[in-house]
Wavefront OBJ file of the C-alpha trace (Angstrom):
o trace
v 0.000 0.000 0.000
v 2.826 2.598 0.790
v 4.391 2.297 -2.600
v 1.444 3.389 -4.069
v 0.754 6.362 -2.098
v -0.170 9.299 -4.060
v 1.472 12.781 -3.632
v -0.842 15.736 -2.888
v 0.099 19.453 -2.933
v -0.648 19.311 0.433
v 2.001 16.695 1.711
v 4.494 18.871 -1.034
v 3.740 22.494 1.146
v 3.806 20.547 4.552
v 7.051 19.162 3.674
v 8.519 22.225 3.200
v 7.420 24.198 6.211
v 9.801 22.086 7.663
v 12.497 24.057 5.467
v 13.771 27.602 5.967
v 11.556 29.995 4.146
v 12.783 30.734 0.066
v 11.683 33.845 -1.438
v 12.205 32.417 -5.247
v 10.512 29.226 -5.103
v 9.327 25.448 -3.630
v 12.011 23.494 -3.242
v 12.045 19.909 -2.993
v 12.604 18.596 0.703
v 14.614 15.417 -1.096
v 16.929 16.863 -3.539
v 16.565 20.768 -2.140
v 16.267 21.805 -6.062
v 14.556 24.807 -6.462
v 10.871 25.194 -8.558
v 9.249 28.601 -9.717
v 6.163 27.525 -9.013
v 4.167 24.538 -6.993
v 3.414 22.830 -10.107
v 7.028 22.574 -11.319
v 8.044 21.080 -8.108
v 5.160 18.488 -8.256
v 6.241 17.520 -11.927
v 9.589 17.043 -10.865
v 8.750 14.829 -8.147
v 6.673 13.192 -10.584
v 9.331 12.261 -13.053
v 12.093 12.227 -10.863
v 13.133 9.126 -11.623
v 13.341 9.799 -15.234
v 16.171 12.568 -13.822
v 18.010 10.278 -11.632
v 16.513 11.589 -8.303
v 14.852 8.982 -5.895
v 12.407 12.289 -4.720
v 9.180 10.403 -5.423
v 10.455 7.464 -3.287
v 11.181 10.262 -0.879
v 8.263 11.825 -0.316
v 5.925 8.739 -0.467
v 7.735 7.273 2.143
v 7.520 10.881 4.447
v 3.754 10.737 3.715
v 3.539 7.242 5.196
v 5.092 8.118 8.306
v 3.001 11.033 8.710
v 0.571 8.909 8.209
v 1.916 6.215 11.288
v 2.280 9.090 13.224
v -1.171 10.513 12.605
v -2.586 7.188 13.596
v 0.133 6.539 17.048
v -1.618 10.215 18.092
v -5.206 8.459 17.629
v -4.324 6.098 19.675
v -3.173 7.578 22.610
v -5.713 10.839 22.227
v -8.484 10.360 24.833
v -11.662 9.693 23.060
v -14.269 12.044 23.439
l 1 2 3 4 5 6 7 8 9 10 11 12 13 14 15 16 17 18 19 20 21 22 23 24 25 26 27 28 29 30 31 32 33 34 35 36 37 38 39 40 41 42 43 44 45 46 47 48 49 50 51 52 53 54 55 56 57 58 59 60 61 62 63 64 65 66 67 68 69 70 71 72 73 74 75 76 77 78 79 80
């Protein structure tokens, strides 16, 4: 199932507010490239293997530990 996790915009921006604000662009949390624009980033993560970067494998794997995560805090939150 985690290999065929699919990559949202959203796992893209929350991966890098984890990375010091840039003023010229996204840039990717894997390979710390630099992107005009959100959709450039998510292309390259896209075809990243067809560039030699592993950045897909990357940032499936981060959103299935945010996902583990997600569900260890569900399980020790107090149920209302």
């Amino acid at each position: 199932a985690s290999s065929t996790a699919s990559i949202t915009v959203w796992d893209i921006l929350t991966a890098s507010q984890r990375q010091p604000a840039s003023q010229c662009g996204y840039q990717c949390v894997s390979c710390c490239r630099m992107f005009p624009t959100l959709y450039s980033l998510k292309t390259h993560i896209r075809h990243s293997s067809e560039e030699g970067y592993s950045c897909k494998v990357y940032y499936r794997r981060l959103k299935v530990l945010w996902e583990k995560e997600r569900k260890q805090q569900e399980a020790v939150a107090p149920q209302a």
